[in-house]
Backbone bond lengths (Angstrom), bond angles and torsions (degrees), N, CA, C in turn:
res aa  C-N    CA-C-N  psi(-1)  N-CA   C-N-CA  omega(-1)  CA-C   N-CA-C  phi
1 X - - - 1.444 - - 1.525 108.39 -
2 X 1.241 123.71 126.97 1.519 130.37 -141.13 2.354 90.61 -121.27
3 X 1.540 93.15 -11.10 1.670 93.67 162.43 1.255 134.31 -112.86
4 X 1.004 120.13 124.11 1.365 112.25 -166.43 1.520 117.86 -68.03
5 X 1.327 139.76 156.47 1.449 134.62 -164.79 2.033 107.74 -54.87
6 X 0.989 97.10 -47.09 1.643 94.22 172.24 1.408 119.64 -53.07
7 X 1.268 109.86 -41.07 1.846 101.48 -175.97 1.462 94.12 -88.78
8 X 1.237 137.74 -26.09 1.458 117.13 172.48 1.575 110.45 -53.73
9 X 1.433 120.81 -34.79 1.442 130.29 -160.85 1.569 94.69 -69.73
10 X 1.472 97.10 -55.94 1.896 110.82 173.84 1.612 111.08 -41.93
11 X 1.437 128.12 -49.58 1.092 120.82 -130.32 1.733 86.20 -100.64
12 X 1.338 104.94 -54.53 1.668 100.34 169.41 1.773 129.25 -47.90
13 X 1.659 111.74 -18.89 1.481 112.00 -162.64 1.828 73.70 -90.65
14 X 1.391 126.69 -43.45 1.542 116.88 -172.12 1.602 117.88 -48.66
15 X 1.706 106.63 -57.09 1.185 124.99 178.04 1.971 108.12 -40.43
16 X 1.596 120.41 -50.20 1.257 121.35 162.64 1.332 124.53 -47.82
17 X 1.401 107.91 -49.50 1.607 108.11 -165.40 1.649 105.19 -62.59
18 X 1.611 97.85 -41.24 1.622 105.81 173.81 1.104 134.39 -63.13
19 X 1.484 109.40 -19.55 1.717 114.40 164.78 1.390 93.70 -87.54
20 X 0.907 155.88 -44.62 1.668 130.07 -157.47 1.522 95.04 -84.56
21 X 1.606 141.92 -46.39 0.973 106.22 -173.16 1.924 120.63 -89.08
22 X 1.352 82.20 16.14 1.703 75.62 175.84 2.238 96.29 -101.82
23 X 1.497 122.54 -1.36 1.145 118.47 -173.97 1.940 94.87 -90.95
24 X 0.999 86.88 -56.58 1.910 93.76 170.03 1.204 118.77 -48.54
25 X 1.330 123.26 -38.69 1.615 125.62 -173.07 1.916 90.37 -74.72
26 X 1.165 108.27 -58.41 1.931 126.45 179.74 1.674 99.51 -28.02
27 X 1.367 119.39 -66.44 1.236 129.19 -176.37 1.301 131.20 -81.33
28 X 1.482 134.08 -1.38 1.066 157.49 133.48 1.520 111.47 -49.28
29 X 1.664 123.36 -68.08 1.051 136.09 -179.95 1.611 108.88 -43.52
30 X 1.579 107.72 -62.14 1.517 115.03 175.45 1.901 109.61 -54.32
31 X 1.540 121.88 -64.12 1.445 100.92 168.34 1.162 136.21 -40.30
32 X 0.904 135.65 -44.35 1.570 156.46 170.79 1.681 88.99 -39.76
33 X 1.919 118.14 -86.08 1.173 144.47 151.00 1.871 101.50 8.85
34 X 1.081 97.25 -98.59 1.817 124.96 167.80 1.370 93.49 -20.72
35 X 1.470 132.97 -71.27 1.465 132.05 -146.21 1.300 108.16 -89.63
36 X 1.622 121.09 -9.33 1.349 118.12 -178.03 1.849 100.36 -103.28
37 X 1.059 123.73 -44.06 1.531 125.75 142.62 1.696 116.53 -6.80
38 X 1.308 112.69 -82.26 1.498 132.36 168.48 1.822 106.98 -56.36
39 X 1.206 130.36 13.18 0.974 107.84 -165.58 1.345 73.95 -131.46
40 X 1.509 147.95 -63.23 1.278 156.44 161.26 1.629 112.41 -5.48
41 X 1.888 110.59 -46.13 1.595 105.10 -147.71 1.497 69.49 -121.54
42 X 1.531 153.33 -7.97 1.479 126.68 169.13 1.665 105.71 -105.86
43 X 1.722 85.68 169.14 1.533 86.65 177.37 1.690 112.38 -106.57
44 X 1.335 90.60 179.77 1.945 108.12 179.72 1.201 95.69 -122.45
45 X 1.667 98.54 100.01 1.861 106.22 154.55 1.922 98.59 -74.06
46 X 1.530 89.41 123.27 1.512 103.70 177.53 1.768 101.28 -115.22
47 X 1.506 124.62 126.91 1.288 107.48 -178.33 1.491 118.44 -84.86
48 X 1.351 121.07 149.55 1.085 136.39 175.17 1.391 131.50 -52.10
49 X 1.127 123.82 114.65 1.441 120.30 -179.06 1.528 109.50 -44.19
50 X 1.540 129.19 147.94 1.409 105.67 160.28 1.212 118.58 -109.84
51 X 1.408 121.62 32.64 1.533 116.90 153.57 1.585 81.60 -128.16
52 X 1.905 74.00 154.22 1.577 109.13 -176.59 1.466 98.99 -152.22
53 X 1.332 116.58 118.42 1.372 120.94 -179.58 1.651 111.90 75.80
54 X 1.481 120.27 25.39 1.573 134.15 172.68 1.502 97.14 55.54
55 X 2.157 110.48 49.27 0.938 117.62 169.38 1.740 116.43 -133.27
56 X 1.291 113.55 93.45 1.508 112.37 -171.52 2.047 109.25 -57.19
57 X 0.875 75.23 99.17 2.102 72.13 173.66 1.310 109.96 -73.82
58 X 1.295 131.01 -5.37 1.197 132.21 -171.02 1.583 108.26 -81.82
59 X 1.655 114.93 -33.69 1.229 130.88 177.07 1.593 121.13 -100.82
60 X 1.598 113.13 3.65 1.347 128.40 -163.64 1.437 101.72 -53.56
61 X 1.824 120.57 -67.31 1.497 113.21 -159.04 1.414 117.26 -98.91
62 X 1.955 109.48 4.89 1.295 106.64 162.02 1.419 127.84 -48.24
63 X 1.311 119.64 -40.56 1.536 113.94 165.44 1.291 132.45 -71.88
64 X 1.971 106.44 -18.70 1.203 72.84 152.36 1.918 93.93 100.73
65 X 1.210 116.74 -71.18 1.667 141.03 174.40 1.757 96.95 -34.01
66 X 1.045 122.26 -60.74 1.718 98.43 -153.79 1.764 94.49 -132.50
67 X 1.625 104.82 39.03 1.394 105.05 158.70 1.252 125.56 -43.10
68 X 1.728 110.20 -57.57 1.730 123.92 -169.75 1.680 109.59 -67.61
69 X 1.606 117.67 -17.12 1.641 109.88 176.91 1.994 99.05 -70.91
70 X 1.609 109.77 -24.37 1.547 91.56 -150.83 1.689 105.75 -93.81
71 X 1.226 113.41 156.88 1.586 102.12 -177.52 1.368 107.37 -142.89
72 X 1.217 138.03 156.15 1.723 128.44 -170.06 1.507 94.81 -108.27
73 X 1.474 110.20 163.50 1.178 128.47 171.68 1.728 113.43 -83.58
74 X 1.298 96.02 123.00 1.693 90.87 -171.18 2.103 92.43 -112.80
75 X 0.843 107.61 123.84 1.708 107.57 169.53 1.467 97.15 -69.69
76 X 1.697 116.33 140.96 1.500 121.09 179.84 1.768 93.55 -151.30
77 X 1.090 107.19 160.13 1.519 131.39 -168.66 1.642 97.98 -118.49
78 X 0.858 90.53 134.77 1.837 107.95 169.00 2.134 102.60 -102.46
79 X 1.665 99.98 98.96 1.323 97.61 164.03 1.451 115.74 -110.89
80 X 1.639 91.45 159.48 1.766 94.52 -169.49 1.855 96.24 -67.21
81 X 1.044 123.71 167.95 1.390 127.30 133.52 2.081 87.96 111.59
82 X 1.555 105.63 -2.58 1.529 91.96 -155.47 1.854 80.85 -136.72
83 X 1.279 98.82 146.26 1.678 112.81 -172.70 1.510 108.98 -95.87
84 X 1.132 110.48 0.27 2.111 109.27 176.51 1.460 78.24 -143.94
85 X 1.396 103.67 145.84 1.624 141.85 154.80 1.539 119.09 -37.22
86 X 0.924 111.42 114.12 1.933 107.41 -178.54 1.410 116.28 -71.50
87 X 1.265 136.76 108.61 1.235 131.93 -149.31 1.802 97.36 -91.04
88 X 1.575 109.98 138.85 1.649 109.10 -156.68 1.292 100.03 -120.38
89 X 1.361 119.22 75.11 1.190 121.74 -178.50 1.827 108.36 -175.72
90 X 1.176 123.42 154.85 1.833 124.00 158.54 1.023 117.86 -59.95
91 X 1.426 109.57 108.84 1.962 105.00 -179.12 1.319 94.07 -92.41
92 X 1.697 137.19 -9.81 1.792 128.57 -137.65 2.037 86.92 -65.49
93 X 1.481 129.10 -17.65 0.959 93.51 -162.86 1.552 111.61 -126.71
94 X 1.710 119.55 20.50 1.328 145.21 167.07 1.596 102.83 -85.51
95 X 1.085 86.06 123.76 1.712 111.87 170.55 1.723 94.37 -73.16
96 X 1.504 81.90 123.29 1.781 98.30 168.06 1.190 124.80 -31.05
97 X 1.375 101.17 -62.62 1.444 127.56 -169.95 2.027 119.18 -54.08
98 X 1.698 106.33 -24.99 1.310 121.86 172.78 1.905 95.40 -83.38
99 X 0.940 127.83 -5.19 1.583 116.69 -176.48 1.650 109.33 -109.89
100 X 1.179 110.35 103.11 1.083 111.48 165.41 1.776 131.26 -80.65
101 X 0.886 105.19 109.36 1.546 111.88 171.87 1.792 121.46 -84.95
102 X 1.153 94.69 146.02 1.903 106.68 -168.98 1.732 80.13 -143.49
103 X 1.517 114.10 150.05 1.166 120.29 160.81 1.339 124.24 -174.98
104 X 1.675 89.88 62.13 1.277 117.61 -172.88 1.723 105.53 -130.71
């Protein structure tokens, strides 16, 4: 045996320190790894400002003032056999008055 009992004592307490911080560094690397993975294939619901164009929609028809300019998008179907568009969506809970109709 070419070490003397002290550097064996040395060389084994090194050999430890070097597996744990090379197992800690290992598993760090993989979380990190893992969380950027999951971050790639999910999404970020980010919420929406509610002004857009230094226009709060949140406060739009409280006044009340420029109800009749605004109109909602209604999805409608063009069927044969019928002279107005079949509108493809739940109106039971749209106020008339936001739906503008053209049927010309």
């Amino acid at each position: 045996n070419w070490l003397t009992r002290d550097q064996t004592k040395i060389v084994g307490m090194n050999k430890n320190t070097s597996a744990a911080v090379l197992g800690i560094s290992a598993a760090l690397i993989v979380g990190k790894l893992i969380k950027w993975v999951i971050s790639v294939f999910s999404s970020k619901v980010q919420r929406l400002q509610s002004t857009v164009q230094n226009i709060d929609f949140s406060q739009l028809f409280k006044s009340g003032s420029i109800r009749h300019h605004v109109s909602l998008y209604i999805p409608q179907v063009n069927a044969s056999g019928s002279a107005f568009p079949l509108l493809a969506c739940n109106i039971s809970n749209v106020e008339r008055d936001y739906i503008a109709w053209d049927d010309q």
